[in-house]
DRENPA-492421 format. One record per residue: residue in three letters; x, y, z of N, C-alpha, C in turn. Coordinates in nm, 4 decimals, always signed. Example, Ala and Ser with C-alpha at 12.3 -4.5 7.8 and 13.67 -1.06 7.14 Angstrom:
REM residues 2
Ala|+1.3190|-0.5690|+0.7800|+1.2300|-0.4500|+0.7800|+1.3200|-0.3300|+0.7800 $
Ser|+1.2850|-0.2250|+0.7080|+1.3670|-0.1060|+0.7140|+1.2900|+0.0030|+0.7870 $
REM end
This chain:
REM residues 49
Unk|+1.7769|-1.0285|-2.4070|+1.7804|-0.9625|-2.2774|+1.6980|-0.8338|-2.2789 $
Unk|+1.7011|-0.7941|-2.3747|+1.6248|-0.6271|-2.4065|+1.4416|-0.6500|-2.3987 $
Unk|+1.4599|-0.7241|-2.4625|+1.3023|-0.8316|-2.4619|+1.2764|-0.8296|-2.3071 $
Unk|+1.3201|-0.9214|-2.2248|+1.2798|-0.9118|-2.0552|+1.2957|-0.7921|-2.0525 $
Unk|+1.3458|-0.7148|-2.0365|+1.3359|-0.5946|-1.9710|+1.2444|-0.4858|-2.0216 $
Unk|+1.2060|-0.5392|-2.1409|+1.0953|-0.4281|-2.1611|+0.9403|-0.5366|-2.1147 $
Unk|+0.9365|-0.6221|-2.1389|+0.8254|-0.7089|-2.0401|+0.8443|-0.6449|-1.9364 $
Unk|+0.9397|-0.6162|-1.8376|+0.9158|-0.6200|-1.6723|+0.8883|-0.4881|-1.6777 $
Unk|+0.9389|-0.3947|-1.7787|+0.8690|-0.2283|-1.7699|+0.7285|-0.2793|-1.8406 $
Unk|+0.6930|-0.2886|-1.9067|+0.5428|-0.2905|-1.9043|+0.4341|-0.4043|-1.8110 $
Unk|+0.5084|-0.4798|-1.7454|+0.4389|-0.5925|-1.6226|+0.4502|-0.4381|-1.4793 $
Unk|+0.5728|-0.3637|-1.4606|+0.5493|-0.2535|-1.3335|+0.4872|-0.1519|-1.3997 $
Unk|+0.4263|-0.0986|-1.5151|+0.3314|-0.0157|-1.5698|+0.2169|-0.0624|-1.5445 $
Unk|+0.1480|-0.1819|-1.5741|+0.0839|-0.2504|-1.5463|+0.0196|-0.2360|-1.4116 $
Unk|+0.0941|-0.2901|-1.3689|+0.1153|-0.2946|-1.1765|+0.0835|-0.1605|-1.1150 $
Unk|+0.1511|-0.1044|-1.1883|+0.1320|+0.0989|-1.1170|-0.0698|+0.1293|-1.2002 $
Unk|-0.0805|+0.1081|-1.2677|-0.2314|+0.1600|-1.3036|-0.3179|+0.0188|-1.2552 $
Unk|-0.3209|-0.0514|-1.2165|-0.3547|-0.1608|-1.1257|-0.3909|-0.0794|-0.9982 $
Unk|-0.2964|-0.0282|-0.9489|-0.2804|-0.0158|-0.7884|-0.3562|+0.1107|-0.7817 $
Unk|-0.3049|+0.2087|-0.8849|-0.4025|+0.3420|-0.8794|-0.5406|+0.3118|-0.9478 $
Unk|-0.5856|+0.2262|-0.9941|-0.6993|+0.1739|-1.0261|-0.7947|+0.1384|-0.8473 $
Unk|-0.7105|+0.0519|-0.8051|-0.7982|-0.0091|-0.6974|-0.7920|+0.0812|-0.5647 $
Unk|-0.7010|+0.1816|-0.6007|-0.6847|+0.3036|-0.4943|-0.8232|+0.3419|-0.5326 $
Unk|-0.8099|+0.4080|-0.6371|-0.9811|+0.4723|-0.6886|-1.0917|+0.3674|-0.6250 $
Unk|-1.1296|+0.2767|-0.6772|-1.2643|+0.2168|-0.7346|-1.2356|+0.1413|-0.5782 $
Unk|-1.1618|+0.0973|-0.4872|-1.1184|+0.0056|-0.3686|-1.2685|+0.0323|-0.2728 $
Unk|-1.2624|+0.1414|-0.2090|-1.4215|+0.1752|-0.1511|-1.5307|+0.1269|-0.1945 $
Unk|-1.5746|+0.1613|-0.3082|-1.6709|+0.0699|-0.3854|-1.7029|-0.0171|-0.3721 $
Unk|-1.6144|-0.1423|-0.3328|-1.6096|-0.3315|-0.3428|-1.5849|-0.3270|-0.2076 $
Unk|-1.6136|-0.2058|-0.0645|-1.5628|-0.2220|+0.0768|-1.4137|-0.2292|+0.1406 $
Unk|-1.2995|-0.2270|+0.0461|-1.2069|-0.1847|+0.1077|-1.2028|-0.0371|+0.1632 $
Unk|-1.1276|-0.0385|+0.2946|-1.1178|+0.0538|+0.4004|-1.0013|+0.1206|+0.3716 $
Unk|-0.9495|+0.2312|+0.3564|-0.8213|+0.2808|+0.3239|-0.7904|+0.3996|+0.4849 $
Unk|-0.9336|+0.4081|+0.5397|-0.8713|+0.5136|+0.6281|-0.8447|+0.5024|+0.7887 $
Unk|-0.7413|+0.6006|+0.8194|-0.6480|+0.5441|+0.9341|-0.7943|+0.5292|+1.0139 $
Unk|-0.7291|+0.4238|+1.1736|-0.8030|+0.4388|+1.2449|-0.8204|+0.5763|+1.3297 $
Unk|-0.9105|+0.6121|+1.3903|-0.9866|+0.7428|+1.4097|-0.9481|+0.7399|+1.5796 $
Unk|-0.9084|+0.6362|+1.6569|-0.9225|+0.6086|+1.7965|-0.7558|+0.6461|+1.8710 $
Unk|-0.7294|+0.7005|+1.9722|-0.5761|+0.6857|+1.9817|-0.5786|+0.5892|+2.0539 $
Unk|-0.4410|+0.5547|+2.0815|-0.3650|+0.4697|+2.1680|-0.2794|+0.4939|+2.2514 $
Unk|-0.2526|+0.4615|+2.3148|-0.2051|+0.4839|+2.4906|-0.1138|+0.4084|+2.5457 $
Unk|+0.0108|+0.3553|+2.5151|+0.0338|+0.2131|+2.5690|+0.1716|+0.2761|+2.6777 $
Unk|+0.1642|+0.1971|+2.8088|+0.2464|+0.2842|+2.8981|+0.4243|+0.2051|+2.8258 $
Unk|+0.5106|+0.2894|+2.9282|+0.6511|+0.2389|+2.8329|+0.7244|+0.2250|+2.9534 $
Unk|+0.7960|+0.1439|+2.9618|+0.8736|+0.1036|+3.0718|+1.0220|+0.1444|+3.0584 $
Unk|+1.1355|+0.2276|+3.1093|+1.2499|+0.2172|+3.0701|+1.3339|+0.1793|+3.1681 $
Unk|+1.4357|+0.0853|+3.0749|+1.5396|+0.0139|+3.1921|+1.6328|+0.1078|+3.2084 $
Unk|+1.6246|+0.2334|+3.2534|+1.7836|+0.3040|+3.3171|+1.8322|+0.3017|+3.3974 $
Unk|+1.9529|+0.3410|+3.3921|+2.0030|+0.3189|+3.5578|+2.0958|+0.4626|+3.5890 $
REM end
């Protein structure tokens, strides 16, 4: 049991310098990380009475 559980801590170590890896280098290969720049407007209807 000690065995799995140190696999799944080093598979989410893994996973965590993975993700901050492709955070970094992500732009590079054309991923987009930033918000859209445009607002939005959408009207809202409320049912009160």
């Amino acid at each position: 049991m000690a065995r799995l559980i140190k696999y799944f801590l080093y598979l989410g170590i893994l996973t965590a310098i993975a993700l901050i890896c492709y955070a970094y280098i992500g732009p590079w290969f054309g991923a987009d990380f930033s918000a859209p720049l445009e607002e939005v407007r959408k009207p809202v209807v409320l049912d009160g009475q």
